[in-house]
C-alpha positions in Angstrom: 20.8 2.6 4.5 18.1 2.5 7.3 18.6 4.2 10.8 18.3 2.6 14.2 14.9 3.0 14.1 13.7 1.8 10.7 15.6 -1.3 11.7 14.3 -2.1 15.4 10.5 -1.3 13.3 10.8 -4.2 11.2 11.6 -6.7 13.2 7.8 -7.1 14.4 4.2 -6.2 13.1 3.8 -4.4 16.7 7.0 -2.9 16.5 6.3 -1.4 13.3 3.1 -0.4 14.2 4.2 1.5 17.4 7.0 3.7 15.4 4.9 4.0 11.9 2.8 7.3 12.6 6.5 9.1 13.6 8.6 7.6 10.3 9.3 10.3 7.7 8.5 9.3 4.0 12.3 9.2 3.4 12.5 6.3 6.3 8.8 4.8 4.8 10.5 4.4 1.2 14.2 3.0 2.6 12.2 0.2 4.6 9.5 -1.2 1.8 12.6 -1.4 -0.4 14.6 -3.0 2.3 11.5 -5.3 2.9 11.3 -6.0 -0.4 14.5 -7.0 -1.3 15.0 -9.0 1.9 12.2 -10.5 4.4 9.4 -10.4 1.8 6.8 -10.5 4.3 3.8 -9.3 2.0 1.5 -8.0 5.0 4.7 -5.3 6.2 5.2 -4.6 2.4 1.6 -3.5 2.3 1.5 -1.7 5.2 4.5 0.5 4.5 2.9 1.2 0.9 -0.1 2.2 2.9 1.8 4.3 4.8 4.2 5.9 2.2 1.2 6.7 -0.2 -0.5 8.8 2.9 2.7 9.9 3.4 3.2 11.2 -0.2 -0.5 12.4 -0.2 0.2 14.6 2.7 2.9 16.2 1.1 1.8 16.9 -2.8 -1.4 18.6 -0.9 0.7 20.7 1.2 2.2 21.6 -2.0 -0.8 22.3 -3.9 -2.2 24.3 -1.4 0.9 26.6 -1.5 1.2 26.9 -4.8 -2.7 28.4 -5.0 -2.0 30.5 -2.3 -4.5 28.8 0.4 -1.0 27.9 2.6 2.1 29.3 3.3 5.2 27.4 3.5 
């Protein structure tokens, strides 16, 4: 289920885009299903995806870098 704050982001493009940069990729992934399944708007769907692969990116290279030693946790 989506917090406050996923919720109040979908219900605009500039609402979306002022919250987007502070979502967590658990948040991300709960509102491009919730999209998805619901409002269907293809131009939010992308944009979440956008933002969940960066997301996602972010994190498996945080986690590469650890694992060689570069970073520490």
């Amino acid at each position: 289920m989506m917090d406050a704050i996923a919720t109040a982001a979908l219900k605009s493009w500039r609402s979306l885009q002022g919250v987007l940069a502070v979502l967590t990729e658990e948040q991300v992934e709960q509102m491009l299903k919730h999209e998805m399944e619901n409002s269907r708007r293809s131009m939010i769907v992308v944009r979440l995806h956008q933002r969940l692969s960066a997301l996602r990116d972010a994190r498996e290279r945080k986690d590469i870098m650890i694992k060689m030693g570069v970073i520490e946790q």
